[in-house]
ZAMARGU-4260 file (C-alpha; in steps of 0.2 Angstrom, whole numbers, plus 5000, padded with zeros to 4 digits):
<rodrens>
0) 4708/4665/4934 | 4712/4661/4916 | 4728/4669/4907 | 4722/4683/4897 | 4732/4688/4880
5) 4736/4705/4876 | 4737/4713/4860 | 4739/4732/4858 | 4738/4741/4843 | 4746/4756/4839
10) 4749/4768/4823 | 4760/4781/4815 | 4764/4793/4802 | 4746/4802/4805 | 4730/4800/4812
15) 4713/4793/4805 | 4722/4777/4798 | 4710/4766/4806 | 4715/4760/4820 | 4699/4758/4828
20) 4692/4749/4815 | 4708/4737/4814 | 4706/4734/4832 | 4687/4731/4831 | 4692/4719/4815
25) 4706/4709/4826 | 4691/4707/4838 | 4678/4701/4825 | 4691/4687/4818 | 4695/4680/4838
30) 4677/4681/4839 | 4674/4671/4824 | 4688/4657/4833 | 4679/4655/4848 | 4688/4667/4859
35) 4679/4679/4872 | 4685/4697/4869 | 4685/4714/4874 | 4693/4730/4868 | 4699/4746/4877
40) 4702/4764/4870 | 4717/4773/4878 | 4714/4793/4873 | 4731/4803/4876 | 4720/4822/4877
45) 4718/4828/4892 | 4699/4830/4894 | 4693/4818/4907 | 4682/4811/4893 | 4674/4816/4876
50) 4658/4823/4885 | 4659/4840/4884 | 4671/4842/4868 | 4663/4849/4852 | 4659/4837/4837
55) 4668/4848/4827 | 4685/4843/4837 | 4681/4825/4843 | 4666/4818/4829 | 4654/4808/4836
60) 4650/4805/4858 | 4646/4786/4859 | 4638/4783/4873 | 4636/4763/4882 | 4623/4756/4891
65) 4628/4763/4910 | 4629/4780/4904 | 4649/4782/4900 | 4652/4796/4885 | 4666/4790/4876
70) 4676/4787/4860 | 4668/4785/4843 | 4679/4769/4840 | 4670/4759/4854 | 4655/4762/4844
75) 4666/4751/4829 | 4669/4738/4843 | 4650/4737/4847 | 4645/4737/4829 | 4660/4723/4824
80) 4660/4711/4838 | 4646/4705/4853 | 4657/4713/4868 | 4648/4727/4877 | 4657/4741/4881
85) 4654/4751/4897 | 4664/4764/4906 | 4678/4753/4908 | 4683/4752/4890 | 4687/4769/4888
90) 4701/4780/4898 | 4709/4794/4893 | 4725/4804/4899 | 4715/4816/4909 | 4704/4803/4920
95) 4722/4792/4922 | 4731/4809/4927 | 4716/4815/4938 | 4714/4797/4947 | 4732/4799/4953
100) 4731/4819/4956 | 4716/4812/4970 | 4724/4796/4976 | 4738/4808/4981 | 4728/4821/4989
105) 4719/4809/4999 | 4737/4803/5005 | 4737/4786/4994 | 4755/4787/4988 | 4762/4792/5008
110) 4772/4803/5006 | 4782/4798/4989 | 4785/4810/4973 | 4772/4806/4959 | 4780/4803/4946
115) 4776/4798/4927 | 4787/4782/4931 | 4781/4772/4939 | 4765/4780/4947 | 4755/4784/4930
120) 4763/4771/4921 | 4756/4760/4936 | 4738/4767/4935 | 4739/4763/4916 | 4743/4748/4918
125) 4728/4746/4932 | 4716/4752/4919 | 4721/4741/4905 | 4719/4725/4919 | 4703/4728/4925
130) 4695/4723/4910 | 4702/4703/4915 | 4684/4697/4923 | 4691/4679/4923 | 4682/4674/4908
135) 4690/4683/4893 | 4705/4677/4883 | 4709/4694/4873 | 4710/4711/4880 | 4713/4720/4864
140) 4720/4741/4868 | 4721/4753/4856 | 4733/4770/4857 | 4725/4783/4854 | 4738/4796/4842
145) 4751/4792/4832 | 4770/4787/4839 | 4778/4804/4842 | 4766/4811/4852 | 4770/4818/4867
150) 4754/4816/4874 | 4756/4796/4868 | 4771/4794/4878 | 4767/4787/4894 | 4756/4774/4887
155) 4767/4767/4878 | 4781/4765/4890 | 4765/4757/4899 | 4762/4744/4884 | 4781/4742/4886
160) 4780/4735/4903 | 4765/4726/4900 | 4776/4715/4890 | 4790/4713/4903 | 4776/4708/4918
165) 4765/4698/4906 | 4777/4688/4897 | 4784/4687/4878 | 4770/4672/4873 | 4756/4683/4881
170) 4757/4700/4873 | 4758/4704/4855 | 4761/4722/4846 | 4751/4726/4830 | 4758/4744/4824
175) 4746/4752/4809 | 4755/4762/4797 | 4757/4771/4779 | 4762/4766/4763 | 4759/4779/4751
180) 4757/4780/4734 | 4766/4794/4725 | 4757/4796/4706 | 4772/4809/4700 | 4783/4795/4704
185) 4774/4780/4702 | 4782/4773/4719 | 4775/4766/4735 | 4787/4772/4747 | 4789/4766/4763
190) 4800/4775/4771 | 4786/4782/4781 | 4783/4765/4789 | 4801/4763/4794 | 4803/4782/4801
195) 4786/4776/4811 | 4793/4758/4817 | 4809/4766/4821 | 4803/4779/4834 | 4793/4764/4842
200) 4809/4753/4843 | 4818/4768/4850 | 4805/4765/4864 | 4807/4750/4869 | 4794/4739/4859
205) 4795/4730/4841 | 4779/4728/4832 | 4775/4709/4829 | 4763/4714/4813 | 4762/4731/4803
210) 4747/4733/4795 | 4751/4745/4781 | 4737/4756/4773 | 4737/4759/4757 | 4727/4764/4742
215) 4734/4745/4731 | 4741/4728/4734 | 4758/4728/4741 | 4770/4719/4729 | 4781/4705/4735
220) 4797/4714/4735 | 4788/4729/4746 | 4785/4719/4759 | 4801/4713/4759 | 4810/4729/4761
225) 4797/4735/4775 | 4803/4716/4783 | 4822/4719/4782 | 4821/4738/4789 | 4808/4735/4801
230) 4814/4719/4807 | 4799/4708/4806 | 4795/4693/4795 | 4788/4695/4776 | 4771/4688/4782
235) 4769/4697/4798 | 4769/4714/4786 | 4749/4714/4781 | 4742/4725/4766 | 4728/4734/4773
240) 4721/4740/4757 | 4709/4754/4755 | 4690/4744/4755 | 4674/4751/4747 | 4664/4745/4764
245) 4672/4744/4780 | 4664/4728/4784 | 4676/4718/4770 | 4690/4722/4781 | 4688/4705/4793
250) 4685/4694/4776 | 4702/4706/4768 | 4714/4704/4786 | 4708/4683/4787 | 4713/4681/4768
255) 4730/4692/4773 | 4734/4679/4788 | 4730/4690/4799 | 4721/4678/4809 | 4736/4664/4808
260) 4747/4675/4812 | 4743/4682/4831 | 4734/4662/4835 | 4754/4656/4835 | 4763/4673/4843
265) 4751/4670/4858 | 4750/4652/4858 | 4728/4650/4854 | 4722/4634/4848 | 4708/4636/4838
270) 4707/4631/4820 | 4692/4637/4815 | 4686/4653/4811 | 4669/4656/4805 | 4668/4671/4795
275) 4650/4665/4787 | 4640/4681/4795 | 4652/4690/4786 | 4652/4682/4772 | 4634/4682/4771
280) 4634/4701/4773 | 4644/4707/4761 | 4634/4697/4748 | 4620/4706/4753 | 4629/4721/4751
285) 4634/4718/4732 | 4614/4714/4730 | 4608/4729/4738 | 4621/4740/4727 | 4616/4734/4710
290) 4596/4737/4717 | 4586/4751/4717 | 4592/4768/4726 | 4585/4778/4740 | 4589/4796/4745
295) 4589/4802/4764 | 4591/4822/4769 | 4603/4822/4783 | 4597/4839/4793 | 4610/4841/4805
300) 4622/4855/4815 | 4640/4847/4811 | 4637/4840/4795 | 4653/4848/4788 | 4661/4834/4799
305) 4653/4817/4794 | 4662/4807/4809 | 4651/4818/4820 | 4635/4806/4813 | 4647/4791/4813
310) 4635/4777/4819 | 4619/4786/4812 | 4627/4782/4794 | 4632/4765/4799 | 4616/4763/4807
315) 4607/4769/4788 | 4619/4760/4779 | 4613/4743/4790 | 4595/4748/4787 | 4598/4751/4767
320) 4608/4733/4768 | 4592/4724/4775 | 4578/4733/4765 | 4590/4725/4749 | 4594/4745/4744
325) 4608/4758/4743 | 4607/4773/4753 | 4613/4787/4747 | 4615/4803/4761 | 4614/4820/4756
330) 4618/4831/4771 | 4608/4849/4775 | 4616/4861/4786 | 4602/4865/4795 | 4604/4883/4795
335) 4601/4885/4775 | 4584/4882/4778 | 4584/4900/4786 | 4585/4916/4782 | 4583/4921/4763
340) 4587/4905/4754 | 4576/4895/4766 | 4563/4894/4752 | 4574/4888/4739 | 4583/4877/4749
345) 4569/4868/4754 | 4564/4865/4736 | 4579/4852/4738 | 4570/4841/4749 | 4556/4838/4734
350) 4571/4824/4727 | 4575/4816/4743 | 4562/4800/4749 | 4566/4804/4769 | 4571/4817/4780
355) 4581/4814/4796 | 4585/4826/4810 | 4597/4820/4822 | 4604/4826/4839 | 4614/4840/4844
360) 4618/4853/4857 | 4614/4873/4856 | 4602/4885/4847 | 4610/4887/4831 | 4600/4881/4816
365) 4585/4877/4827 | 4572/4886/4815 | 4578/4878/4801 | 4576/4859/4808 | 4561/4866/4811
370) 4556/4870/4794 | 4563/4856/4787 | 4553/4844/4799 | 4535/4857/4792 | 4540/4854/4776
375) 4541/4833/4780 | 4525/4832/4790 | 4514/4843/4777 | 4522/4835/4761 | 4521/4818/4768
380) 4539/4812/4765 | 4544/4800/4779 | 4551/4810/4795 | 4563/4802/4807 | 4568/4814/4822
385) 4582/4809/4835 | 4585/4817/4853 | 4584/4835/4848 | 4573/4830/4830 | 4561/4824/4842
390) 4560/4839/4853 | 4561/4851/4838 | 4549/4838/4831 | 4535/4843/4845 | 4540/4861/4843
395) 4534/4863/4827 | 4519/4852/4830 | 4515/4864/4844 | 4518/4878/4832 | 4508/4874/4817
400) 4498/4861/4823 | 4491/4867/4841 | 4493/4885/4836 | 4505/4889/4852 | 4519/4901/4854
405) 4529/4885/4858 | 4547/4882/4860 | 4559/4874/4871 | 4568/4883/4887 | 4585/4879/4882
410) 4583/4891/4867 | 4571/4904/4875 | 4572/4903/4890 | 4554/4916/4893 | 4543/4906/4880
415) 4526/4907/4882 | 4524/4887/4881 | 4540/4878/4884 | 4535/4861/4877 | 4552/4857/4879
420) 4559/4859/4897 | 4575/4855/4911 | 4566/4846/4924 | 4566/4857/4939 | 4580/4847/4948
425) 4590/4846/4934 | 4592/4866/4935 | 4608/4875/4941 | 4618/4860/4939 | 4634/4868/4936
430) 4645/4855/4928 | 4645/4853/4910 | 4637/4833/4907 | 4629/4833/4926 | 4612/4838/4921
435) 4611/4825/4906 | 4601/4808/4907 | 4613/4796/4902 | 4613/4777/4897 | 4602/4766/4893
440) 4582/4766/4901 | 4567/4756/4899 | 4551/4761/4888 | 4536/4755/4886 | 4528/4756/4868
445) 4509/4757/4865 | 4500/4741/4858 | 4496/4746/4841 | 4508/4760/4837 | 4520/4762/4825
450) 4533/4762/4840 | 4525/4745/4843 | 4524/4737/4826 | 4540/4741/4821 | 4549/4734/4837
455) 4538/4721/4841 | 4536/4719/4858 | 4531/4731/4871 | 4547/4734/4882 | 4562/4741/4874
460) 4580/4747/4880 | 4586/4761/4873 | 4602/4773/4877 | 4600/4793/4880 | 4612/4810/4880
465) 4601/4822/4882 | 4598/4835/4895 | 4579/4845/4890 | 4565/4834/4890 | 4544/4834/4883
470) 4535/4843/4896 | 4519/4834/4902 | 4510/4851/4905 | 4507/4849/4886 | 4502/4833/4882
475) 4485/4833/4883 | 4482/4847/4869 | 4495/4840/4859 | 4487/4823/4858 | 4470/4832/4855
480) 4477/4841/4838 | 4483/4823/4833 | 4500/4819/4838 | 4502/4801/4849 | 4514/4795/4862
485) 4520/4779/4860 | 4532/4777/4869 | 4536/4782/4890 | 4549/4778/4901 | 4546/4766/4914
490) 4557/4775/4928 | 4549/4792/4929 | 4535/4792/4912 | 4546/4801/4900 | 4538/4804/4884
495) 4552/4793/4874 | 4542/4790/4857 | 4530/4803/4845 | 4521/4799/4830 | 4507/4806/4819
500) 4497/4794/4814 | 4488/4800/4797 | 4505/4801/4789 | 4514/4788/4779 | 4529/4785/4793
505) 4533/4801/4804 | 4540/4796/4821 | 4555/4803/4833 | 4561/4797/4848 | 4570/4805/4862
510) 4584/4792/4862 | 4599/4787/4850 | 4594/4771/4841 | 4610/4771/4832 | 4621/4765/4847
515) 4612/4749/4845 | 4612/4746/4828 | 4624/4732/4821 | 4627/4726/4801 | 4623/4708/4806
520) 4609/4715/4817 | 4603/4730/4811 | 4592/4741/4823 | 4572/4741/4818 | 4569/4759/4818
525) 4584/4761/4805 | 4575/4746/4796 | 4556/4753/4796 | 4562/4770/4791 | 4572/4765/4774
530) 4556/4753/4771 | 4546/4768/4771 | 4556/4779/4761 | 4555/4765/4748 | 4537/4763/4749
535) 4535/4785/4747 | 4550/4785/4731 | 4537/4770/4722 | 4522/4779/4726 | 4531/4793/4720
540) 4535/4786/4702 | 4517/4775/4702 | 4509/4792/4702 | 4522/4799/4690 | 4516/4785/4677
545) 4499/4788/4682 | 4501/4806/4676 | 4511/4803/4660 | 4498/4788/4655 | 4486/4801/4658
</rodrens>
């Protein structure tokens, strides 16, 4: 088995620096040598995973291929690099301390007192290894939290260790800090950074690169004084400057040395490092932002937290970026198309050239999904329904279509036609996340279909977190009043795909095609959908001429 490199990142003074997407940059620039990677996200909270915490507390559930429900970040790992992350790329404070509460129980330990040291420093240290396959050169490991934490602690007196039983040449500490700009002053200050390297040194490790946000270039003589205090050479300390798009931020750290830089701390010979997808990219970028501009309604429960949507906006932005157009969001809480103001409120959706409702959990602002997607079918404005947009999709098809006191069981339990349904083996689970059909599954597309067009073949894979699914009892009278499946589940037929067909471009799907989506490979749904908000916003102003000619 090869010798695998390590290289933890960390961070300080607050959180939201970026970590995440420095970890998944680091990745993309070994990638771009030659190097094999993967990435792991160690969460200090105590849950046993994201699953069952609100969006609202966590953003954004990403969920991989085998079903794990995990950190948003490993979505920027998948989007940034070609490593596919699974259950094993995600562990948090809760599963570590509940894998040693059971190993203990079942007498693992004989007898000894668990302790943090060794016993879930050791377990730490387990999970971070298991990621070695025999074939990749970098395991890159975020911390989760800042230094300080409490909760942090006992994974960084892991990464500590890590270095005494791998060896100085084979692990290498990146630390993410602050450098602020005060405007009353006119001073960056970086006694922030120092405070932050500090409380890490008092812990045993020294960072071997500080990538320092901040808002401006970092002058020569700033850098030196974060060198001399923090102990580190001038070049090791990287400006990680505020970016207008998160995907410049490989071209900004390879321009920094960034690159250079961990190639001789862990001894990696590779000279080359091909950035051109990258480059090629952001080019396309700066076309589609001085073209034409598009406007997508964002109809969702947690839009007051946008991280809660994370890879659905990257997944819009890739679509915008290959259709050679800016997308510009404007987010809808579902519930103000209820009540009083739905009316007016609605009227809002007369400036937008697409209407998006994406997933989500609970009852609350159900009806007004469901007069936003009325208002999408009967105006013809082009309609895209994820995971719960597809089922409130059918609900108001059922509604207003078919005529049927229709909705689905997990918001009335008693209605008269629950078009939407548990499967009956799926009741009186008891465990929050044990009912839900997770991961990725195969679907069949009909020929012909949108579904079908669009993707281009007739067998996709696609990943799932849902627990309610289309109930069969109602398909035929569904498709009799116009609405087609295209698209079932190989294991089990479930109905994966809807579409009405006399519209311009009106499709959900039960799935969540924004896992997959990637800037350098952007998902075709994603694609199809901003093409047909361009073609409604032209036909919009073709008529608009029309009428003013006339």
């Amino acid at each position: 088995m090869k010798k695998v490199k390590y290289i933890f990142v960390t961070g300080g003074v607050l959180s939201s620096l970026g970590k995440g997407l420095a970890s998944a940059t680091i990745g993309a620039l070994l990638e771009a040598h030659g190097f094999k990677i993967t990435i792991l996200k160690l969460d200090p909270y105590i849950n046993v995973d994201p699953g069952t915490m609100s969006p609202f507390q966590h953003g954004e559930v990403f969920v991989t291929d085998d079903g794990a429900e995990t950190d948003l970040d490993l979505g920027h790992y998948e989007r940034f690099t070609s490593a596919k992350m699974s259950q094993n790329n995600n562990s948090t404070a809760g599963r570590i301390y509940l894998s040693v509460i059971e190993r203990e129980r079942r007498g693992g330990y004989l007898g000894k007192t668990i302790q943090v040291i060794p016993h879930i420093t050791d377990e730490i240290k387990s999970v971070i290894r298991r990621l070695n396959d025999g074939e990749v050169d970098v395991i890159i490991v975020e911390i989760g939290g800042t230094v300080g934490d409490i909760e942090s602690l006992p994974f960084l007196e892991a990464i500590r260790q890590m270095k005494l039983d791998e060896g100085d040449g084979n692990v290498m500490f990146i630390h993410l800090t602050l450098v602020p700009y005060l405007e009353s002053s006119g001073e960056l200050k970086t006694k922030p950074t120092q405070h932050s390297v500090r409380d890490l040194m008092a812990l045993g490790i020294a960072p071997d690169m500080l990538l320092c946000r901040t808002d401006r270039d970092l002058p020569n003589e700033i850098k030196e004084k974060v060198s001399l205090f923090c102990n580190l050479s001038k070049e090791a300390v990287i400006t990680a400057q505020d970016v207008s798009y998160i995907y410049e931020v490989p071209l900004v750290f390879h321009k920094e040395g960034v690159s250079e830089i961990i190639m001789n701390k862990l001894g990696l010979k590779n000279g080359n490092c091909d950035l051109s997808l990258w480059e090629g990219f952001m080019t396309s970028v700066e076309k589609a932002r001085t073209s034409k501009k598009i406007i997508i309604a964002m109809v969702g429960k947690y839009v007051d937290l946008e991280d809660s949507y994370k890879s659905l906006n990257e997944a819009l932005f890739h679509g915008g970026i290959a259709n050679w157009v800016n997308v510009e969001l404007r987010w809808f809480e579902a519930e103000s198309f209820e009540g009083d103001s739905a009316s007016q409120n609605l009227k809002k959706l007369q400036e937008v050239d697409g209407i998006l409702v994406p997933g989500g959990f609970g009852e609350r602002g159900i009806e007004g999904m469901i007069r936003a997607i009325q208002y999408a079918r009967e105006n013809r404005i082009p309609f895209f329904g994820i995971c719960l947009g597809m089922q409130t999709a059918v609900i108001e098809f059922a509604r207003n279509v078919c005529g049927l006191d229709a909705n689905s069981s997990e918001f009335e339990p008693d209605t008269a036609s629950p078009v939407i349904y548990k499967l009956e083996e799926l009741v009186g689970v008891e465990e929050m996340g044990g009912s839900m059909r997770l991961g990725a599954y195969l679907c069949a597309l009909v020929k012909g279909s949108l579904a079908h067009e669009i993707y281009k073949k007739r067998l996709i894979s696609e990943r799932h977190r849902h627990r309610y699914e289309f109930n069969r009892e109602y398909e035929d009278i569904l498709v009799a009043h116009g609405l087609k499946i295209s698209g079932k589940s190989t294991y089990r037929r479930f109905v994966e795909i809807i579409e009405i067909p006399n519209h311009p471009w009106f499709l959900a799907c039960q799935f969540h095609p924004e896992f997959k989506s990637k800037p350098l490979d952007p998902h075709p749904l994603f694609k199809g959908f901003i093409k047909a908000a361009i073609a409604y916003r032209e036909r919009g102003r073709l008529q608009l001429r029309l009428k003013i000619t006339w």
